[in-house]
C-alpha positions, 0 to 999 in steps of 0.5 A: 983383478981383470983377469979374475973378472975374465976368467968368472965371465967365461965360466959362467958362460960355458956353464950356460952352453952345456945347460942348453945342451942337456936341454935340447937334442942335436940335430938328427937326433932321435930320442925314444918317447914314451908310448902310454898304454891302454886296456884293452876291453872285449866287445860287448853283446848286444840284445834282443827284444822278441813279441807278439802284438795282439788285439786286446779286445778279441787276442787276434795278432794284428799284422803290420804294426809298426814297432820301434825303439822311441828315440832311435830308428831301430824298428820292425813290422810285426808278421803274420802271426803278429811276432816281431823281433829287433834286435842289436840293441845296446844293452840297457833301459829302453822303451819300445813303442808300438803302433797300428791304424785304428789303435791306441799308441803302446808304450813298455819300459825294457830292460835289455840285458847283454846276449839276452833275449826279452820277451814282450807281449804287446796289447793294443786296444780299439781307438773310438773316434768321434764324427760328426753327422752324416746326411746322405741324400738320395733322388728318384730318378722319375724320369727311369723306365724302371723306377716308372714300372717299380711305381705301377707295381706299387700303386693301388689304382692302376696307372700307366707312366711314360718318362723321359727316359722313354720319349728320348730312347723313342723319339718323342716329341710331345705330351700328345705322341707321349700319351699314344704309347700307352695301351688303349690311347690312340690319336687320329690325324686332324684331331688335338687330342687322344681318344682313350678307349674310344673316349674322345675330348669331352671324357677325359681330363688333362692335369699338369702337376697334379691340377688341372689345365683350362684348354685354349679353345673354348671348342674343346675341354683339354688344352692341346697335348702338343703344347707340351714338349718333351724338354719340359717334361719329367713323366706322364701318368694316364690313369683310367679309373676313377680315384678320390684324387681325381675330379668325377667328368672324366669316363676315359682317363686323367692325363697327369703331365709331370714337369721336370725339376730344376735340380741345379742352381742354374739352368739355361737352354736355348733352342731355335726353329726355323722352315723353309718353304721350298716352293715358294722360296726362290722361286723364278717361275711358278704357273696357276691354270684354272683360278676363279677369283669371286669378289662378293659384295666388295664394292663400297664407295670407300673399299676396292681391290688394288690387285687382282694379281701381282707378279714380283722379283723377275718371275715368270709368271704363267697364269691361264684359264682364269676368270675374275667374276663377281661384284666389286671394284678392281683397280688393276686387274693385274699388276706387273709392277715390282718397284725396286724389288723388279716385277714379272719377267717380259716372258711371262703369259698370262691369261685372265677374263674380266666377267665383273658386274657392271662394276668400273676397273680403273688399269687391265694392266699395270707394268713397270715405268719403262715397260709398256703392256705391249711388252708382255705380249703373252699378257692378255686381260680383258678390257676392264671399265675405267672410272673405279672411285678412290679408296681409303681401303685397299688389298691384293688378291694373289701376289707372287 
């Protein structure tokens, strides 16, 4: 009974070996395996799409329209005569679109055949496009040269005008050498205003804007021209006729003074003046000869003369040949005191003759403390009379 139990078990077990060695290849091996075969197909052609954009409204072909194939990046321009072409493309429905400034957008179905050519004509119309109002503003110019001389060619009453262009270009200062440039106006020295034509003052007529401008001096009819700066001023006009625009005094002419316009929000300009008098500034020595001082109905019980004469700052003061006549009283003939500010130089020379009027002088000479006359030994001032009354009003002469 075992050995039969043994002999099953080994033949079940060698039944199982051969099983797993039909199954699996032995190692090195190789077994051919199958290779699947597929069909081969022949390439395919492509196709083309050929046309001429044109203007729908007049047929001219429009150069550099943009056409392509919608949803590709396969595309042209059109040409010169408004032709395109693309091609390489897969047979089939597409839609090609067409595009140009200024121009609807175009649309077209294709069939696109294999090897085949399609022909397309492609319309394109105008595109209105709506913009709102436009409002364009100009501004004469009314300072230009020209457009002044475009004006006097225009106007009805002959008129002369001088803008600011030409002031700047002549160097013109003011209203008064303004008008002057005009034909006929002239100007003489010492005298405010123009002379038209001869015609002074009291003949002419001076306007600023159109309305006329009282005069500062009660002397004359017209305001001073100089008043009037160049940097103020747009134009000038000088009518010399008669006009119902005018008023009926004037025989010369109208002087119509046009002021600039503030074209800007803002406007700022700043200017600043100044002189010095070279002879007098920094002066250290100056000289007077033959001076006459006059005192005429000076003397009051509560008025004098303080200083017929005061010397300042270190000067050298040289004053001869000068008289002090008259009625009146003096309290220091001449006053070298300068206080803190120093007064006349030792080596000034100063000669001075007292022919006052029986009237008191209280000092001759009046010097700094510290100095005494005797120290201006070139100073020589006749004795006045002591005993000049107090004041509550009193002045200098000539001080330096």
């Amino acid at each position: 009974m075992l050995n039969r139990r043994f002999f099953k078990t080994t033949l079940l077990s060698l039944l199982f070996a051969v099983s797993a060695a039909l199954s699996f290849a032995l190692p090195g091996t190789h077994f051919p395996a199958a290779v699947p075969t597929t069909p081969t197909l022949a390439q395919t052609p492509k196709g083309t799409i050929k046309g001429t954009v044109l203007d729908a409204a007049t047929g001219e072909p429009l150069v550099g329209t943009t056409v392509i194939i919608e949803g590709t990046t396969i595309g042209t321009t059109s040409g010169a005569d408004g032709g395109f072409t693309i091609s390489n493309i897969t047979p089939g429905g597409v839609s090609i679109i067409a595009q140009y400034l200024g121009y609807e957008v175009f649309r077209q179905n294709v069939i696109v055949r294999s090897g085949a050519e399609v022909s397309v004509e492609v319309s394109l119309r105008s595109e209105g496009i709506s913009l709102d109002d436009v409002l364009v503003i100009a501004r004469i110019d009314n300072e230009s040269e020209n457009v002044l001389l475009s004006g006097q060619r225009e106007a009805v009453a002959a008129i002369q005008s001088v803008g600011a262009g030409e002031m700047s270009r002549k160097g013109i200062g003011d209203a008064r050498a303004a008008v002057a440039q005009v034909s006929g106006v002239s100007r003489q020295e010492g005298v405010k205003n123009v002379f038209v034509r001869g015609l002074g003052d009291r003949y002419n007529a001076t306007y600023l804007n159109g309305f006329p401008v009282p005069s500062e001096d009660p002397e004359y009819k017209n305001i001073a021209l100089e008043f009037f700066g160049s940097d103020i001023i747009r134009n000038i006009g000088v009518g010399k006729v008669f006009g119902a625009a005018n008023g009926g005094d004037v025989g010369g002419a109208v002087i119509d003074i046009n002021s600039k316009v503030l074209v800007d929000r803002r406007a700022l300009s700043v200017s600043l003046d100044g002189g010095v008098n070279s002879a007098a500034a920094n002066q250290a020595e100056f000289a007077v000869e033959n001076m006459t001082i006059e005192l005429r109905n000076a003397y009051d019980a509560t008025k004098f003369m303080q200083n017929v004469l005061r010397v300042r700052r270190h000067a050298v003061a040289t004053v001869t040949n000068s008289l002090v006549k008259g009625t009146g009283c003096v309290e220091n003939l001449v006053n070298l005191e300068g206080g803190a500010t120093g007064g006349a130089d030792v080596a000034s020379e100063i000669s001075i003759s007292n022919e006052l009027d029986n009237e008191p002088t209280k000092t001759t000479i009046k010097v700094n403390e510290g100095l005494t006359a005797g120290d201006y030994a070139n100073v020589a001032v006749e004795d006045g009379n002591a005993g000049c009354a107090a004041s509550l009003f009193a002045w200098t002469g000539y001080e330096f």
